[in-house]
Residue frames as qw, qx, qy, qz and C-alpha x, y, z in Angstrom:
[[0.137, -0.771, 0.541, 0.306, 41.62, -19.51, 46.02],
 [0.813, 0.459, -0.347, -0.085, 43.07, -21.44, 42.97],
 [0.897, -0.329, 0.254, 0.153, 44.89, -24.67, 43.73],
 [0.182, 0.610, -0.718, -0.280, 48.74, -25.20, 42.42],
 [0.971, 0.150, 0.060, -0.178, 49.10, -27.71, 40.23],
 [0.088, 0.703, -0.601, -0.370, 51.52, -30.37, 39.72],
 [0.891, 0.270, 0.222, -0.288, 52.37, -32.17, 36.96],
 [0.553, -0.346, 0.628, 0.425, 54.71, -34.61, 35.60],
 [0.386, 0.652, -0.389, -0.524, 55.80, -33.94, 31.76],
 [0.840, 0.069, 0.492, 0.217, 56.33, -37.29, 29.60],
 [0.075, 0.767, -0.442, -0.458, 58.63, -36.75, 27.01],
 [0.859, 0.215, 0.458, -0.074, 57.30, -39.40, 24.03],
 [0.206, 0.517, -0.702, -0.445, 60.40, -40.54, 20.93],
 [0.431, 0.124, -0.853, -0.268, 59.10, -43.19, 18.33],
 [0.648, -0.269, -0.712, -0.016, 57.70, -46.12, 20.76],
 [0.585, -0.536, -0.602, 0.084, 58.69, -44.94, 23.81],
 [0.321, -0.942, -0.095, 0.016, 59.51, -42.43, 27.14],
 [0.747, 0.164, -0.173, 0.621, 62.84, -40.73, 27.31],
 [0.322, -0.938, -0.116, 0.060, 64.73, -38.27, 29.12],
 [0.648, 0.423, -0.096, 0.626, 67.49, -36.14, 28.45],
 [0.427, -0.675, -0.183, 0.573, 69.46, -33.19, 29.88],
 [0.154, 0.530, -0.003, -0.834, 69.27, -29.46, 28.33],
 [0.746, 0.356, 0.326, -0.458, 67.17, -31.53, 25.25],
 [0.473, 0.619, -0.625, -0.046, 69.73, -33.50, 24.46],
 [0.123, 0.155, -0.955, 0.221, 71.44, -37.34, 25.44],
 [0.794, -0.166, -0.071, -0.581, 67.48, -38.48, 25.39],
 [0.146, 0.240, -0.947, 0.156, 67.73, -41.99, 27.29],
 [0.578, -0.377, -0.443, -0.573, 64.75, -44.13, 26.83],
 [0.007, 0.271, -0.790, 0.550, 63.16, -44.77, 30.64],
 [0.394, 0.242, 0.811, -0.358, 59.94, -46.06, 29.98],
 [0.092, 0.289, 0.899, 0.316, 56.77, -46.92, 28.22],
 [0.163, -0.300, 0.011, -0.940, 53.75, -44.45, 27.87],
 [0.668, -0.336, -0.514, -0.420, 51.09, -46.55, 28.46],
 [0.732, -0.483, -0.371, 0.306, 52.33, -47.59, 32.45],
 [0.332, 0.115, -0.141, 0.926, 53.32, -44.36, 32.99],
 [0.359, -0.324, 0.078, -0.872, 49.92, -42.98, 33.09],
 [0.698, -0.098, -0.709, 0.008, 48.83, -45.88, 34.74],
 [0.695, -0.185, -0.483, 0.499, 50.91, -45.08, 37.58],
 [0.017, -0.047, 0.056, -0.997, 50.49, -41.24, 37.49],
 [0.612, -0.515, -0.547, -0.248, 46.20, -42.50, 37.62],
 [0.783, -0.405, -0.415, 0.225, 47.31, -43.72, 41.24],
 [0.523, -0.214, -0.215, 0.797, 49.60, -40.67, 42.67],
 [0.030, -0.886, -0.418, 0.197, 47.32, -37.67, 42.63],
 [0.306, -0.060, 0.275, 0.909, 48.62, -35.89, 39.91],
 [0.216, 0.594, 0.409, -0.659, 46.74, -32.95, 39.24],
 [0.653, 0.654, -0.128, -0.360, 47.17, -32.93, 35.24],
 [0.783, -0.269, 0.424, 0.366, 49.29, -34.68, 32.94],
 [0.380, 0.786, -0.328, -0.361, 51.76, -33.14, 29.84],
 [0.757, -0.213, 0.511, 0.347, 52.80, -35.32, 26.89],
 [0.483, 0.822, -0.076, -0.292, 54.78, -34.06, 24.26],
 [0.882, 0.353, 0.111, 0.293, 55.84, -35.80, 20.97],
 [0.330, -0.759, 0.199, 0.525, 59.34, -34.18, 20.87],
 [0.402, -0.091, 0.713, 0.567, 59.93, -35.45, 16.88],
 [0.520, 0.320, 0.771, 0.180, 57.49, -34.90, 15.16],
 [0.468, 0.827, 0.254, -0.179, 58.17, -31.68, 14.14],
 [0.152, -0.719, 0.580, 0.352, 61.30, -31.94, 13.56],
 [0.236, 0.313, 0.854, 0.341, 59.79, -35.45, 11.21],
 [0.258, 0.046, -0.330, -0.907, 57.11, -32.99, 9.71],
 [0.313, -0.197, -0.849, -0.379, 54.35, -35.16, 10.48],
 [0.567, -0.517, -0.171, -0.619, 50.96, -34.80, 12.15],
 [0.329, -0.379, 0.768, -0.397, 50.33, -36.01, 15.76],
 [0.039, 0.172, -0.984, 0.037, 49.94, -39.21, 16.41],
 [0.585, -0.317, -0.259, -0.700, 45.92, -39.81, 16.33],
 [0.773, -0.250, -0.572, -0.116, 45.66, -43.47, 17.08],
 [0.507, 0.018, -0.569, 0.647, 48.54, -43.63, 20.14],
 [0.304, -0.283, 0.312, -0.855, 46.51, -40.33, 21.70],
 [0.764, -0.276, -0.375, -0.446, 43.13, -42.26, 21.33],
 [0.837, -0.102, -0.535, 0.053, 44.56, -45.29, 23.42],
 [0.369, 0.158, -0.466, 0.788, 46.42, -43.28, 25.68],
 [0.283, -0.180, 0.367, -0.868, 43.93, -40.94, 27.04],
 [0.770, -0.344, -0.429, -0.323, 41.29, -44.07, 26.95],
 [0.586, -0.169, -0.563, 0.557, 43.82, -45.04, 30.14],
 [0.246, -0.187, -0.362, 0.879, 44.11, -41.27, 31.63],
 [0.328, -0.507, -0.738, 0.300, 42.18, -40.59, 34.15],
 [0.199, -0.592, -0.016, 0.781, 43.51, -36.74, 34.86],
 [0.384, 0.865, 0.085, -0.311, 43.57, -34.04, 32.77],
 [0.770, -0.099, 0.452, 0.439, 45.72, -34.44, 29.68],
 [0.265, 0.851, -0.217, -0.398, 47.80, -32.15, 27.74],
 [0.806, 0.427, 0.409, -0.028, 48.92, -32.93, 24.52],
 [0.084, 0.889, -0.264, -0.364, 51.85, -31.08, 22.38],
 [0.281, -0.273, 0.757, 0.524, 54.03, -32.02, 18.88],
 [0.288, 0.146, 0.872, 0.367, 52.84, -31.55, 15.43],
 [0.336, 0.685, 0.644, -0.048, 50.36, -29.88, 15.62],
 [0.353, 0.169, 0.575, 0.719, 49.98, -27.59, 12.38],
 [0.286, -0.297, -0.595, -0.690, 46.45, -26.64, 11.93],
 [0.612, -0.181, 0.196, -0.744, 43.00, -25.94, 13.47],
 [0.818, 0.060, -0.453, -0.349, 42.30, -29.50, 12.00],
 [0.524, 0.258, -0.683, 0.438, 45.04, -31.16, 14.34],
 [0.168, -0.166, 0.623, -0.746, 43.77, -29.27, 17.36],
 [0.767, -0.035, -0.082, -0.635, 40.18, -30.78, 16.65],
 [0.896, 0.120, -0.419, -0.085, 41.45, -34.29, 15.99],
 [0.356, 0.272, -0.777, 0.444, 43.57, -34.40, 18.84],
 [0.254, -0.091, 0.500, -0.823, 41.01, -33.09, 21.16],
 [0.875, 0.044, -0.143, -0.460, 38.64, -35.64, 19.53],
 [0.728, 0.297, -0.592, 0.177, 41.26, -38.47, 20.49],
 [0.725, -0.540, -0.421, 0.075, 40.83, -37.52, 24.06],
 [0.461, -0.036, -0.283, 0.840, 43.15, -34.71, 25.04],
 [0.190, -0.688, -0.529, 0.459, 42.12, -31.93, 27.07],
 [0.080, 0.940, -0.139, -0.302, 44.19, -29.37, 25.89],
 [0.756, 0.621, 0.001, 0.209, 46.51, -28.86, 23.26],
 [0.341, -0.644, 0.208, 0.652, 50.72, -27.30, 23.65],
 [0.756, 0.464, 0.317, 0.335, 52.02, -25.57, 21.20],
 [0.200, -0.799, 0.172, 0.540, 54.88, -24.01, 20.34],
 [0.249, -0.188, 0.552, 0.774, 56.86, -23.88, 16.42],
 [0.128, 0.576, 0.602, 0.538, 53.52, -23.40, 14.33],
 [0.223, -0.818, -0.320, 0.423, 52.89, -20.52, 17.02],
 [0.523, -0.478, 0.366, 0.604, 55.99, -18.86, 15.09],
 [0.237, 0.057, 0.692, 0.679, 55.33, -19.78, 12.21],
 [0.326, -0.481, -0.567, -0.585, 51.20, -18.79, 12.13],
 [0.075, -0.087, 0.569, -0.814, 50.06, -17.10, 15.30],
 [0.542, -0.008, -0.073, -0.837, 46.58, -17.36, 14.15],
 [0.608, 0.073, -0.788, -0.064, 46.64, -21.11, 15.01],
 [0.312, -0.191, -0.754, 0.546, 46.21, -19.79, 18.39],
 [0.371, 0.144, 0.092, -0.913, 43.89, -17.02, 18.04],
 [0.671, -0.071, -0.201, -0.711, 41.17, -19.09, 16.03],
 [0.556, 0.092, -0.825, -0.050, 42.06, -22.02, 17.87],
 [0.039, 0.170, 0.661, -0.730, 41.31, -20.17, 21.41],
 [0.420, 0.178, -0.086, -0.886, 38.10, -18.79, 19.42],
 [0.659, -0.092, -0.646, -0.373, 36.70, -22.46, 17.87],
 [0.767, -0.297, -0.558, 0.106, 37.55, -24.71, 21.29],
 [0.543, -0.826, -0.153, -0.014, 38.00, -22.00, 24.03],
 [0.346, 0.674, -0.582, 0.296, 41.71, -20.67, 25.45],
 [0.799, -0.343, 0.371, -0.325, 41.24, -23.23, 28.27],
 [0.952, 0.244, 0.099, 0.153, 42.44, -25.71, 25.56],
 [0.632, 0.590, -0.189, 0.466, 45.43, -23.71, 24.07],
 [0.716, -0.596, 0.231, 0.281, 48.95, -23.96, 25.67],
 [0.566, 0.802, -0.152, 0.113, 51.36, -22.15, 24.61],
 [0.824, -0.240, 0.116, 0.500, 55.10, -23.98, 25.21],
 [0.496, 0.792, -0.282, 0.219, 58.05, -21.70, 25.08],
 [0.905, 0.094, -0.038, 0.412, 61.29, -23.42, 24.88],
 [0.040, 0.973, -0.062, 0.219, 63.87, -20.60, 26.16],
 [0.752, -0.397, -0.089, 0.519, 67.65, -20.04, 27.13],
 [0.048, -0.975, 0.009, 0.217, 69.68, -16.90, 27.66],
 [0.706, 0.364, 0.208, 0.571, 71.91, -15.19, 25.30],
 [0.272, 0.297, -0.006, 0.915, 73.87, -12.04, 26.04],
 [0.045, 0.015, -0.460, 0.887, 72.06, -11.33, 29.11],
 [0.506, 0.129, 0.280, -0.805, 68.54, -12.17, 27.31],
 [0.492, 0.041, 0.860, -0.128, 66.30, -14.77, 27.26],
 [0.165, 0.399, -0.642, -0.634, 65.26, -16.18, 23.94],
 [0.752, 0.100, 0.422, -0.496, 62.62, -18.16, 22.23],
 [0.150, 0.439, -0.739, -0.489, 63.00, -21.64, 20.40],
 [0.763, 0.267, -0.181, -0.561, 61.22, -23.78, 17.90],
 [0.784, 0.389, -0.458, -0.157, 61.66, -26.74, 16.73],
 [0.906, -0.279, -0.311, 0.068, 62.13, -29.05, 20.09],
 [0.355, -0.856, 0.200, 0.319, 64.95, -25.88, 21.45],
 [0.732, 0.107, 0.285, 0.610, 66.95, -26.31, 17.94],
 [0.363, 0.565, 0.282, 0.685, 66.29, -23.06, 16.49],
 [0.204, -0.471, -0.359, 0.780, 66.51, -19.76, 17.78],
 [0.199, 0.753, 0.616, 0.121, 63.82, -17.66, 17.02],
 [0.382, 0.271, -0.020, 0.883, 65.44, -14.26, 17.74],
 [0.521, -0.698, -0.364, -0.331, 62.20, -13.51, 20.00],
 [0.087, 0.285, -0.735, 0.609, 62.47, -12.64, 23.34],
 [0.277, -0.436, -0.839, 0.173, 60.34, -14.56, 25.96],
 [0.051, 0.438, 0.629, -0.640, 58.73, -11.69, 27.62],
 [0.194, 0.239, -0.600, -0.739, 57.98, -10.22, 23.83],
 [0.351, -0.056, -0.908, -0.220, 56.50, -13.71, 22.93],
 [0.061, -0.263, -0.820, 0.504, 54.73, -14.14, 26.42],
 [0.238, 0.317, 0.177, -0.901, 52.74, -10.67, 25.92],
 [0.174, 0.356, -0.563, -0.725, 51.87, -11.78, 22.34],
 [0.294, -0.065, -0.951, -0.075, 50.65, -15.21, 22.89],
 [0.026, -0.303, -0.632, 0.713, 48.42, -13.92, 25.52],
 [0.489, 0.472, -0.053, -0.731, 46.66, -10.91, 23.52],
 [0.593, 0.057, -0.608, -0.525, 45.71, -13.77, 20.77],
 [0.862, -0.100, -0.129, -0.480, 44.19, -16.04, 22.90],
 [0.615, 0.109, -0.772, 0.116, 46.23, -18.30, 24.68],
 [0.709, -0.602, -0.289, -0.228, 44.69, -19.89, 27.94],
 [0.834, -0.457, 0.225, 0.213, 48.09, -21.21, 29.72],
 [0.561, 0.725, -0.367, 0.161, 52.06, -20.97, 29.20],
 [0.963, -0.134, 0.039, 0.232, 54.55, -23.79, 29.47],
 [0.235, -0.927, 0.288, -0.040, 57.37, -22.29, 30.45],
 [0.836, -0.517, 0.149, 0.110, 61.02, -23.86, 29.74],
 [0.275, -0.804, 0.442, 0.286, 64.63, -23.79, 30.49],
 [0.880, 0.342, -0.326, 0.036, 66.56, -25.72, 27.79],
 [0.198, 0.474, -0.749, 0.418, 69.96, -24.97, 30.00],
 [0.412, -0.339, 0.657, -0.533, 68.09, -25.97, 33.34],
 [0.844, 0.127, -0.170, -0.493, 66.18, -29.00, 31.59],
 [0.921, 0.223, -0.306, 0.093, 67.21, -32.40, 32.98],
 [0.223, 0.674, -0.489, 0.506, 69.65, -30.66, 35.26],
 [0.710, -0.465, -0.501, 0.170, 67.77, -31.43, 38.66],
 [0.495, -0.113, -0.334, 0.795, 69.44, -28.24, 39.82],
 [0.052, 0.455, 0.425, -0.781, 66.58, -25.85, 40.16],
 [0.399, 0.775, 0.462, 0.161, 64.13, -24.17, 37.99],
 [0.362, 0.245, 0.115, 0.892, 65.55, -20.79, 36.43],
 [0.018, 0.793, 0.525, -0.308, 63.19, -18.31, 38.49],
 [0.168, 0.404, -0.241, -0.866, 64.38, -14.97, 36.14],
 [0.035, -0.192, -0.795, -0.575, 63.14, -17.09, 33.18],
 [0.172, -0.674, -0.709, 0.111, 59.85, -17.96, 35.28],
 [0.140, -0.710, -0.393, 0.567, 59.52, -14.55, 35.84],
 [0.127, -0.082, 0.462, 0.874, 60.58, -12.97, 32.66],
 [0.247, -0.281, -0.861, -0.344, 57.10, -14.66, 31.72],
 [0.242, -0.603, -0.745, 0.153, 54.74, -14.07, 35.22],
 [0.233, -0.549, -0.163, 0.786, 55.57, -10.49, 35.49],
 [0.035, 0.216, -0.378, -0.899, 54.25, -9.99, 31.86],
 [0.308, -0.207, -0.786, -0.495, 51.00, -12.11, 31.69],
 [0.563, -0.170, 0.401, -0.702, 47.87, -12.19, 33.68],
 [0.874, 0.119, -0.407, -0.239, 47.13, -16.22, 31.94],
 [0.779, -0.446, 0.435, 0.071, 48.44, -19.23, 34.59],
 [0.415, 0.643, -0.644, -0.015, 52.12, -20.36, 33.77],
 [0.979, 0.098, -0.143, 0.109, 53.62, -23.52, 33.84],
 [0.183, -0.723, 0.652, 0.137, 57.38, -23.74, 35.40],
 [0.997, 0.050, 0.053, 0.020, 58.92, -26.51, 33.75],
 [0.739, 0.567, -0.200, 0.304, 62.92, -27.57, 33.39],
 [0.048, 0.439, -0.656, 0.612, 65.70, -27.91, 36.47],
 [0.639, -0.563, 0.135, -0.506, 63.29, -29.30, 39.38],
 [0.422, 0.463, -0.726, 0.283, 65.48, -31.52, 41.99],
 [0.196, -0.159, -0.831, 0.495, 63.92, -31.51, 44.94],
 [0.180, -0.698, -0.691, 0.055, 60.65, -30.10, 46.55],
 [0.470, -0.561, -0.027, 0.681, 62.17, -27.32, 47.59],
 [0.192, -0.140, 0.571, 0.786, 62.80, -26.33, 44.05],
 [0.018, 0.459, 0.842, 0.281, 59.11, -26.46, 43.65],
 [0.200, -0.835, -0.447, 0.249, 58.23, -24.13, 46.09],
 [0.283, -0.536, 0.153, 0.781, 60.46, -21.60, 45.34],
 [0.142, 0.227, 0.656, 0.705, 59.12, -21.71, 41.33],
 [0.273, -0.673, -0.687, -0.038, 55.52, -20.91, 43.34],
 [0.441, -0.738, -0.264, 0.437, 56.57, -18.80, 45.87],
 [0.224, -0.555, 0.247, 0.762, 59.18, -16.57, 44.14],
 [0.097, 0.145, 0.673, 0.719, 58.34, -17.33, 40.04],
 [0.533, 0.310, 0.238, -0.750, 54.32, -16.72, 41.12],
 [0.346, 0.001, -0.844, -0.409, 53.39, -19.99, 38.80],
 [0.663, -0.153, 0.120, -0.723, 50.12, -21.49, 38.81],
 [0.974, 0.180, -0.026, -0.137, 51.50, -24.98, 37.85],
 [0.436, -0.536, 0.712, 0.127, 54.61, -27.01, 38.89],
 [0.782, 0.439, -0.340, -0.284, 55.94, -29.40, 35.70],
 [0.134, -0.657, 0.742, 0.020, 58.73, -31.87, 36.01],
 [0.879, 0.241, -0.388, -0.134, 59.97, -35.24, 34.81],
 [0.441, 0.417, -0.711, 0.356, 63.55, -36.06, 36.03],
 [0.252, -0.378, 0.524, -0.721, 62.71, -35.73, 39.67],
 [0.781, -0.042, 0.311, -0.540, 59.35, -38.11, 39.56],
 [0.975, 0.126, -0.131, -0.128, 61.61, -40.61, 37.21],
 [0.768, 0.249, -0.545, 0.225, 64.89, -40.91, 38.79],
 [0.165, 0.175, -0.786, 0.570, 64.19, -40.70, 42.48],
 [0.229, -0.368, -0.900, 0.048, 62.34, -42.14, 44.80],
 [0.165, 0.353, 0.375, -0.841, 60.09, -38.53, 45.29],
 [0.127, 0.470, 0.840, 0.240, 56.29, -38.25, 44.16],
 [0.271, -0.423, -0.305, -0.809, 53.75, -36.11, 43.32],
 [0.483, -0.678, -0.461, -0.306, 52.01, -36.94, 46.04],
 [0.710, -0.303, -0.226, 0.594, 54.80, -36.25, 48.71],
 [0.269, 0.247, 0.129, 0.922, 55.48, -33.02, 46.67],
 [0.315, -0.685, -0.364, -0.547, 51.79, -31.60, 47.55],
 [0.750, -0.347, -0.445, 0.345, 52.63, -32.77, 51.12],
 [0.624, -0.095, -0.123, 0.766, 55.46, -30.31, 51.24],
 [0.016, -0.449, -0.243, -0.860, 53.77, -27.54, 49.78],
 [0.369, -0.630, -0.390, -0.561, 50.91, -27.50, 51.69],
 [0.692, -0.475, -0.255, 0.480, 53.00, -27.77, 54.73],
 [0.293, 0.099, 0.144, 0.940, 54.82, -24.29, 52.93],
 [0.209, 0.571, 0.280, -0.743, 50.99, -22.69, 53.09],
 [0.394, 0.169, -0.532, -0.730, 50.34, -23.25, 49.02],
 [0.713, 0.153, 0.321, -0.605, 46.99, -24.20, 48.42],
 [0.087, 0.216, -0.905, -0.356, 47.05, -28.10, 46.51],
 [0.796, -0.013, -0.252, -0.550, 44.47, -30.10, 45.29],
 [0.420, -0.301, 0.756, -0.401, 43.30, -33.11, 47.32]]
């Protein structure tokens, strides 16, 4: 039986970590570099970091900063912002990232994910969709949840799949930062249309809120930030709980 993962999200602006609420009021709350440090030591099962600027700055990811980062992490490591081009996914994944997210050049060129699942496997390619509900239906957005794409998420989900995507990062923009639960329609808009492992990511508050993304959304992968930086709960506590619930965690 496949293990649930979870995994804390880092959310990298300019120099350093920040965190906001529906992807907005960003307040910086740490460094990257002692972040994975400390996520090393707490039996996370992957880690996700994604540049949140840089496509909204047009500019490529960050080469050197991956390099030096993932020379530290330990875990798997996912990667996302910027990235443009087959060439990007190569040079990141030379720079020490496992896998790749991506979500506005998906939009814009779809085929960034087809020959990108085709050169370096769909194991590598994550596809992030950024989503909140409008008139009763959920929506996909680009450009760090500024733009609406006019997509719908289960639409998008189906799509992203049939070209070759391995995994999908699931998230709320409303529930992001909230600490008040994950959205489980969203999560489900999404598991009820793919047969690829999803990601929940955006609202988690408590454990509780974990299991219930698992148990009721059917995710293969718990995300979250807020929770693991502004209280005193842990990945490793979180597995604890689960596997006290009967979900199968890695050890």
């Amino acid at each position: 039986m496949l293990k649930t993962r979870v995994i804390p999200t880092l959310l990298w602006k300019d120099v350093g970590l920040i965190k906001g609420v529906g992807f907005n009021s960003w307040r910086r709350v740490d460094t990257v570099l002692p972040a994975i440090k400390v996520y090393n030591m707490r039996e996370v099962d992957e880690l996700i970091l994604l540049d949140i600027t840089s496509n909204q700055e047009n500019r490529e990811p960050d080469y050197e900063s991956i390099k030096e980062f993932s020379q530290e992490c330990f875990i798997p490591f996912t990667v996302g912002g910027g990235i443009k081009s087959i060439e990007n996914i190569k040079k990141l994944l030379r720079s020490g990232a496992d896998k790749v997210a991506i979500n506005t050049e998906a939009f814009n060129n779809i085929n960034v994910i087809k020959e990108g699942a085709k050169i370096f496997g769909s194991q590598c390619i994550v596809v992030s969709i950024d989503a909140r509900k409008e008139n009763g239906k959920y929506y996909c957005y680009s450009h760090s949840g500024t733009k609406c794409t006019g997509i719908e998420v289960s639409k998008w989900a189906k799509e992203v799949e049939s070209n070759g995507a391995g995994e999908i990062l699931i998230t709320s923009i409303e529930r992001d930062g909230t600490m008040e639960g994950y959205d489980i329609e969203l999560i489900k808009e999404v598991t009820d249309n793919v047969k690829i492992p999803v990601i929940a990511s955006g609202g988690a508050g408590n454990y509780e809120d974990l299991y219930m993304a698992i148990n009721e959304g059917k995710v293969s992968a718990v995300a979250a930030a807020s929770i693991f930086h502004f209280t005193e709960k842990t990945p490793r506590e979180a597995k604890i709980f689960l596997a006290s619930k009967g979900v199968p965690v890695r050890k």
